[in-house]
C-alpha positions as CSV (number, residue, x, y, z in Angstrom):
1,X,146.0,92.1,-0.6
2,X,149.7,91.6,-1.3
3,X,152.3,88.8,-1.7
4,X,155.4,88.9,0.1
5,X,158.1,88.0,-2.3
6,X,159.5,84.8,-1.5
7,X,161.9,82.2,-2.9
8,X,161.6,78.4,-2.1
9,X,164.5,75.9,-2.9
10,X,163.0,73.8,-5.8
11,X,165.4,73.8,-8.3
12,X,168.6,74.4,-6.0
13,X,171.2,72.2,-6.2
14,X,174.7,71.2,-4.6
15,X,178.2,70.7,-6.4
16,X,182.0,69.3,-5.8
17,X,185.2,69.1,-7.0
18,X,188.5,68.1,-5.5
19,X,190.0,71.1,-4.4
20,X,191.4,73.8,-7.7
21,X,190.0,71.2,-10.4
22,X,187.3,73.2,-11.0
23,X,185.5,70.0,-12.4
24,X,182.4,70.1,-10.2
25,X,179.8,67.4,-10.0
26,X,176.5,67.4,-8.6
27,X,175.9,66.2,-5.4
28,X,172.9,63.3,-6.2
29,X,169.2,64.1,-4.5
30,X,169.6,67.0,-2.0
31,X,166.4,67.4,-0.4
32,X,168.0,69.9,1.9
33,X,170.6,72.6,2.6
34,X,172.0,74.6,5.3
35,X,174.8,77.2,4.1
36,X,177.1,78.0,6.7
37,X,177.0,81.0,8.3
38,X,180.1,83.0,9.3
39,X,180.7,84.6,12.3
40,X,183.3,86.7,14.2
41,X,185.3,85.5,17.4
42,X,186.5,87.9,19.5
43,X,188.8,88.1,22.7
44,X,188.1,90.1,25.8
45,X,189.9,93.2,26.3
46,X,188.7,94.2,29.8
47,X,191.0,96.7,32.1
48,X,191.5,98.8,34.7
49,X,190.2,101.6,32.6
50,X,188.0,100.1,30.9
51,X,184.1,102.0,31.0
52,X,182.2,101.8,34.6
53,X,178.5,101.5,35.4
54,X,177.1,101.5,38.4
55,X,179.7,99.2,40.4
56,X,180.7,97.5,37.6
57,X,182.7,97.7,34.4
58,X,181.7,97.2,30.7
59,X,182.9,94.0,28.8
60,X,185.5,95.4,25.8
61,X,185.8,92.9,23.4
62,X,187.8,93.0,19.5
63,X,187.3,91.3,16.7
64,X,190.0,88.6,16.2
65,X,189.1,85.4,13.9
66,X,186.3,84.7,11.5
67,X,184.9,81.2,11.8
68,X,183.4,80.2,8.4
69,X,181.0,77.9,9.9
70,X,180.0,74.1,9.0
71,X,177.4,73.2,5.8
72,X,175.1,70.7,6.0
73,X,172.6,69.2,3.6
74,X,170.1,65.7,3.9
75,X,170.6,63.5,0.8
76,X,168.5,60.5,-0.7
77,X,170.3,57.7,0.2
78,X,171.5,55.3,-3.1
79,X,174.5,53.6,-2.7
80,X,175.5,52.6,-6.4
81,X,178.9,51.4,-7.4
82,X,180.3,54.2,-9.6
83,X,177.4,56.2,-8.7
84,X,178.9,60.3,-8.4
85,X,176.9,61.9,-6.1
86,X,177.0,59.2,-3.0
87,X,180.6,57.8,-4.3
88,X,182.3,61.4,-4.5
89,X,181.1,62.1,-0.8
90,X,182.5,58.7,0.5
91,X,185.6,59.2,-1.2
92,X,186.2,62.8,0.0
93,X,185.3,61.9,3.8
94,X,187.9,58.7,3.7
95,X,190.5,61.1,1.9
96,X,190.6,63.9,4.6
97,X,191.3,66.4,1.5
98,X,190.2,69.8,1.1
99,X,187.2,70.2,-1.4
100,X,185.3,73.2,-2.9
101,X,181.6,73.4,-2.9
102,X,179.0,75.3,-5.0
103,X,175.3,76.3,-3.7
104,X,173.3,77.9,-6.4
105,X,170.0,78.8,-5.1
106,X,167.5,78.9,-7.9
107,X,166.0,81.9,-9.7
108,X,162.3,81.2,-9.2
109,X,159.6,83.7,-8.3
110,X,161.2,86.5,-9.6
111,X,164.5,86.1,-7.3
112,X,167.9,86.7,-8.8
113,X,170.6,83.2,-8.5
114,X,172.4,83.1,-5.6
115,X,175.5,81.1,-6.2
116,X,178.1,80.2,-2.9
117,X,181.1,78.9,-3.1
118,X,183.3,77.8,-0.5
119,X,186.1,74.8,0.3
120,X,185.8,72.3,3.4
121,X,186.2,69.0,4.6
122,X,183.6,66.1,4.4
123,X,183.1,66.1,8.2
124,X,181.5,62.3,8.4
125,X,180.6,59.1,6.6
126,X,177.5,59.3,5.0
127,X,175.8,56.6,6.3
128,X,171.8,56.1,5.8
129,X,169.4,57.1,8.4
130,X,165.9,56.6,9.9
131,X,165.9,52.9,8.0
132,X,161.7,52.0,7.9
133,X,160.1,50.5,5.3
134,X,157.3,53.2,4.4
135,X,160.0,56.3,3.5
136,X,163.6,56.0,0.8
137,X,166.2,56.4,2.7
138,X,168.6,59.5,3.7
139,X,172.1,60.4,4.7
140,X,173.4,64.2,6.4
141,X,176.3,65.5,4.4
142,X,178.4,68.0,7.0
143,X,181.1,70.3,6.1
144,X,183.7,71.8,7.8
145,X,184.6,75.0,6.2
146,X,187.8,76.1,5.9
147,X,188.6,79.8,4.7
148,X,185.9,82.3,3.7
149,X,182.5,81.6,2.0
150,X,182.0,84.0,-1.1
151,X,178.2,84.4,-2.2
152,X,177.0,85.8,-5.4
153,X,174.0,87.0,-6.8
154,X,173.3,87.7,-10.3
């Protein structure tokens, strides 16, 4: 019997800075993240000449733009005056500025870091979510990405 190598996320963590400070700060109690995930755009090419099946004729398509894609990660909820994590976030969405963001996945299980690093928006208020009184609280922190995402591992 074998074990697939794996990596889980326990250990991963989330970073900011205004945009070419390069003083990042950790964004407080991730309990998950979704990296964005480029992808290409393209625009139709299609003409008179253009390959034939049957009655028909093959789509041609090139590549034109590269979307970047949007981030996303669910936080722990705890609004704090002065408080970095949830503080930095409400400042950067009211702001409208451009920000860069670190992702480094954790080395665990044998798995190398993987560190990416990208700049976007703060898409929307954090606001706290799914309010009972039998779980803490969260928020969803969305990012529009703007330019490419670079990833790293070492």
């Amino acid at each position: 019997m074998s074990n697939t190598p794996a990596q889980i996320g326990a250990g991963s963590y989330v970073q900011m800075s205004a945009y070419s400070a390069n003083a990042f700060s950790n964004v407080a109690s991730v309990v998950s993240i979704n990296l964005p995930e480029s992808a290409w755009q393209f625009d139709e090419t299609t003409n008179l000449q253009s390959p034939t099946i049957g009655p028909g004729v093959y789509k041609e398509q090139i590549p034109t733009m590269v979307d970047p894609g949007k981030f996303s990660a669910t936080c722990i909820y705890y609004a704090q005056t002065g408080a970095s994590g949830y503080a930095n976030l409400v400042t950067a969405f009211q702001s409208g500025s451009l920000y860069d963001f670190k992702v480094i996945l954790a080395p665990n299980h044998g798995a190398n870091t993987t560190t990416s690093t990208f700049s976007g928006y703060v898409a929307n208020f954090p606001q706290a979510k799914n309010i009972t009184t039998s779980k803490h609280l969260e928020f969803d922190l969305n990012v529009t990405v703007s330019g490419a995402v670079n990833t790293v591992i070492s």
